[in-house]
C-alpha positions as CSV (number, residue, x, y, z in Angstrom):
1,X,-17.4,8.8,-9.0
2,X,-16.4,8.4,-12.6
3,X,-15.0,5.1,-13.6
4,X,-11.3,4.8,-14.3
5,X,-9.9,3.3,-17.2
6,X,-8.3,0.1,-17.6
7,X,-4.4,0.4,-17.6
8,X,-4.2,-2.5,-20.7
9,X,-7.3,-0.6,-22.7
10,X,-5.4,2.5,-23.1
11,X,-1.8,1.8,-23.4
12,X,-0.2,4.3,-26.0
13,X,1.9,3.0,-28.8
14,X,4.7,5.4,-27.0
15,X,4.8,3.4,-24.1
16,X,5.1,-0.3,-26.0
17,X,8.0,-2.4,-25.4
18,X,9.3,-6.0,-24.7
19,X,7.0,-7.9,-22.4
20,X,9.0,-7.9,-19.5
21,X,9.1,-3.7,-20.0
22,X,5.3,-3.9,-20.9
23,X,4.3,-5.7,-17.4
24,X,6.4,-3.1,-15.5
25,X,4.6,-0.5,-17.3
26,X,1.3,-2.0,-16.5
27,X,2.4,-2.0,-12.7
28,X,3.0,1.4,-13.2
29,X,-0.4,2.3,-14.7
30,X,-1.7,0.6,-11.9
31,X,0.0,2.3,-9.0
32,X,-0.6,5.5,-10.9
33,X,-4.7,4.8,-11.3
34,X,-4.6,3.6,-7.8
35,X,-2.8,7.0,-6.5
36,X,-5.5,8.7,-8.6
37,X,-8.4,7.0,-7.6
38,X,-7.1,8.3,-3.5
39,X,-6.9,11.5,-4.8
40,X,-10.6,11.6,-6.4
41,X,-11.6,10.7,-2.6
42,X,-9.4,13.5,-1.0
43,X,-10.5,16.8,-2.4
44,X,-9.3,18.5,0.9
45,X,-5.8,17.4,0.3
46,X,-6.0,19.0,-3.3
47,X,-5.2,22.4,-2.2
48,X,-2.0,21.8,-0.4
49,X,-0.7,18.7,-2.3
50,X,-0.7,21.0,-5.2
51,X,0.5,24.1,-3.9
52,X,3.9,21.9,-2.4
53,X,3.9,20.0,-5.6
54,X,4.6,22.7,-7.6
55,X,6.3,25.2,-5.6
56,X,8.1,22.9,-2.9
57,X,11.5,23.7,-4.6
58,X,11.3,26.2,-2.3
59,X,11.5,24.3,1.0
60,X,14.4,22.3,-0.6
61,X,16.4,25.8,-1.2
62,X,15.8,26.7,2.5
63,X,17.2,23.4,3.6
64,X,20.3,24.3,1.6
65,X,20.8,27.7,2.8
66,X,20.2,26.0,6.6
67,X,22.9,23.5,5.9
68,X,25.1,26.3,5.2
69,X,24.3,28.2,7.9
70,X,24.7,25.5,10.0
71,X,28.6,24.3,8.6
72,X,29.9,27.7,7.6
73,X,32.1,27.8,10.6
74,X,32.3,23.9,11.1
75,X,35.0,21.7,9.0
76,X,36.0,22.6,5.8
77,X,34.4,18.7,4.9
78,X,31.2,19.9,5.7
79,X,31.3,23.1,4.2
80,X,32.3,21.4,1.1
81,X,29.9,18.7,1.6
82,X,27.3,21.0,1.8
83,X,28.2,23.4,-1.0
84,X,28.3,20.2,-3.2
85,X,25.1,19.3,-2.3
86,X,24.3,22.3,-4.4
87,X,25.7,21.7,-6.9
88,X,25.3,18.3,-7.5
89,X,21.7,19.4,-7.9
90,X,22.1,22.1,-10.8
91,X,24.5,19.1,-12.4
92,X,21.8,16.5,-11.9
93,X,19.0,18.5,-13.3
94,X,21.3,19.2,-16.4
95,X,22.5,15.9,-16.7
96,X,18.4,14.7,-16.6
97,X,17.3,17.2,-20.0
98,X,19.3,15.0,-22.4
99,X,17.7,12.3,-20.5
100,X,14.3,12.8,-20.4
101,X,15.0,14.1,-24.5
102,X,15.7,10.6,-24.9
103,X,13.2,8.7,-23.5
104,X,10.3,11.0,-24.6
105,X,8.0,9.7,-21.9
106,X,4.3,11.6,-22.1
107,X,2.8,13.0,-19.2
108,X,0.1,10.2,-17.4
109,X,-2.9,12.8,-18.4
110,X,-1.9,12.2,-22.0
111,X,-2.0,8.3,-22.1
112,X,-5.2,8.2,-19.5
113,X,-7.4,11.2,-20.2
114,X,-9.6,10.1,-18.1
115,X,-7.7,10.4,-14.7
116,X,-7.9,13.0,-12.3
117,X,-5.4,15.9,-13.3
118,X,-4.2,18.6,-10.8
119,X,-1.5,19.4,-12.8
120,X,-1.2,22.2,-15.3
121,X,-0.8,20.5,-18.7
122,X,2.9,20.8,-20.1
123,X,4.4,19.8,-23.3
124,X,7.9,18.9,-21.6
125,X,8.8,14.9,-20.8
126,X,7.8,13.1,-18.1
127,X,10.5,10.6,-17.3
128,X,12.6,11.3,-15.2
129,X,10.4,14.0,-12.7
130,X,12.7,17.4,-12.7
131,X,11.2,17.5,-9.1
132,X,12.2,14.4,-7.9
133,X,15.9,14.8,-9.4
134,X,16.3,18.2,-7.8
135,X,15.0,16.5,-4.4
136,X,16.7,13.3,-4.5
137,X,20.1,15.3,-5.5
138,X,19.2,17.8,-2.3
139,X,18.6,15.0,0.3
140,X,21.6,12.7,-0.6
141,X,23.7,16.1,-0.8
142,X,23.2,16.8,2.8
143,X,23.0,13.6,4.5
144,X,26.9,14.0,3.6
145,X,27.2,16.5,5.7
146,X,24.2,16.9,7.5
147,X,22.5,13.9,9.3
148,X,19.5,15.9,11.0
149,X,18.9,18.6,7.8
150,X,19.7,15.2,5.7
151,X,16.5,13.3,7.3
152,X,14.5,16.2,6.8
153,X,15.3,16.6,3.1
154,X,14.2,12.8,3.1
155,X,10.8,13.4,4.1
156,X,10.7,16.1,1.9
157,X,12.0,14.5,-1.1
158,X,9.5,11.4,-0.7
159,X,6.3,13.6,-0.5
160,X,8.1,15.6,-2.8
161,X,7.6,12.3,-5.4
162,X,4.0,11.6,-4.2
163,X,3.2,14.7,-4.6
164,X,3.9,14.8,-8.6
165,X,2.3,11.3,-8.9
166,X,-1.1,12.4,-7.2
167,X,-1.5,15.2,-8.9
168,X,-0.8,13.2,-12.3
169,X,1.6,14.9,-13.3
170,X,4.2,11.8,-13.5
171,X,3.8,8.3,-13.4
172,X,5.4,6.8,-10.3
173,X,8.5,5.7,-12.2
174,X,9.1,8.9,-13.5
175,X,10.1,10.1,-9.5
176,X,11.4,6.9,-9.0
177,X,13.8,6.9,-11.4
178,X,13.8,11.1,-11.1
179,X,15.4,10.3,-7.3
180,X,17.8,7.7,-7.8
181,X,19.2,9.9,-10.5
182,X,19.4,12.8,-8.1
183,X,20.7,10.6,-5.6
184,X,22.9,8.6,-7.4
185,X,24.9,12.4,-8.9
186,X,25.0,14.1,-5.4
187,X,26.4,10.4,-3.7
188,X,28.9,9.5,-6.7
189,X,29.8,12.5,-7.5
190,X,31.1,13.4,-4.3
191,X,33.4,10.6,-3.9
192,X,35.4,12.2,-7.0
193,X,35.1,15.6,-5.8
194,X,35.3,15.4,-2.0
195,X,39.1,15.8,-1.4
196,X,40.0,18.8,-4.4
197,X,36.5,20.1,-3.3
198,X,37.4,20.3,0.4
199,X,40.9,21.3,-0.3
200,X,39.8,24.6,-2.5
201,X,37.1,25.2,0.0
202,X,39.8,24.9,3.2
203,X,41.8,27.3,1.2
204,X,38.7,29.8,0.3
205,X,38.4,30.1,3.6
206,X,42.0,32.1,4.1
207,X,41.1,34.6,1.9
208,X,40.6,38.0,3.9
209,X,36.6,38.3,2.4
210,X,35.4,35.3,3.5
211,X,37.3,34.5,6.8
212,X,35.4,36.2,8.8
213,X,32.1,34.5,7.6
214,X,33.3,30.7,7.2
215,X,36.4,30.4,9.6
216,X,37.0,27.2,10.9
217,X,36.1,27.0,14.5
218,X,37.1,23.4,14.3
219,X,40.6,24.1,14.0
220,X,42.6,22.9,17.1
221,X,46.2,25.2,18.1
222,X,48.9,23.6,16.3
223,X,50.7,23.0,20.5
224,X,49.0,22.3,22.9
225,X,50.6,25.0,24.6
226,X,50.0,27.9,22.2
227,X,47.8,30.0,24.1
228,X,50.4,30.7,27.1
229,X,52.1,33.1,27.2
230,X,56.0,32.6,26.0
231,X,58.3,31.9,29.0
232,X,61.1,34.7,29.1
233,X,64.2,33.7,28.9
234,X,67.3,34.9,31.4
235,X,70.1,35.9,30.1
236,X,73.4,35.2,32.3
């Protein structure tokens, strides 16, 4: 087994800072070498860690289209809940470009050459993890709407985050951050958007082309009495 480098011998000038920044970025390095050195002992794992690393997006857009399977004739809160939480992911992953521009964070393999990488080598930022936006945004989006789908998209987006760090492709603050970013957009963003949202989608749902496909089975008769028939009434 080949040794691994010290995290303090191979600190980049790119990822200098005060010392209070500098000791969580040591952490970091040490979380990430220690994720790395698991990985060197798990070659059986390499396979499928990488091949849902990099192409678990998928499993994330199934969830979505399940939550709106699920809601499409449930209220018109959870339709909109769940047509946000789609949403909120394209916004969050738009809102992370400037972000990750910013910070100009190099990928782990770039700092340590001597890790482990299972990654493809990329020129784009590291912080914050694309993935673990478009996860954390997904997860948070349908817990609003969706506890059971919601759970599941939990699970997801945590090994989801794992995933990117064991197969170097971030350091573990990257996804942490990445998620709470996610997160934070679907979960914030809803509170601004829940009642016009749910009010457009209510009315969407009148229109003749999509009421057969999302009406509202939740709705109750507006009397209680509305499915009898009407009572005649005598003339004298």
């Amino acid at each position: 087994m080949m040794p691994h480098p010290d995290p303090a011998s191979v600190r980049r000038p790119s990822r200098e800072g005060p010392l209070a920044v500098n000791q969580l970025r040591l952490l970091d390095d040490r979380i990430l070498l220690a994720v790395n050195a698991w990985a060197r002992g798990t070659g059986a794992l390499h396979g499928p860690v990488l091949a849902y690393a990099s192409y678990g997006a998928v499993l994330f857009g199934a969830l979505l289209l399940a939550a709106l399977v699920v809601s499409r004739h449930g209220s018109s809160r959870d339709l909109a809940a769940t047509g946000w939480a789609a949403i909120a992911t394209l916004l969050a992953l738009a809102l992370n470009q400037p972000i990750g521009a910013l910070f100009g964070e190099a990928r782990p393999y770039a700092a340590h050459p001597g890790i482990l990488r299972l990654a493809d080598v990329t020129t784009d930022f590291s912080f914050p993890s694309d993935h673990a936006v478009m996860a954390g945004a997904v997860a948070a989006g349908l817990l609003l709407a969706h506890r059971r789908l919601g759970a599941v998209a939990v699970v997801a987006a945590l090994l989801m985050a794992f995933s990117r760090v064991y197969i170097a492709a971030h350091y573990p603050w990257d996804v942490l951050a990445g998620l709470l970013l996610g997160a934070g957009v679907a979960a914030l963003g809803w509170l601004l958007v829940r009642r016009p949202l749910t009010a457009l989608t209510r009315w969407l749902r009148t229109l003749p082309g999509l009421r057969a496909v999302f009406a509202d089975h939740t709705e109750r008769p507006t009397h209680a009495n509305s499915h009898l028939e009407p009572a005649t009434v005598a003339r004298p």
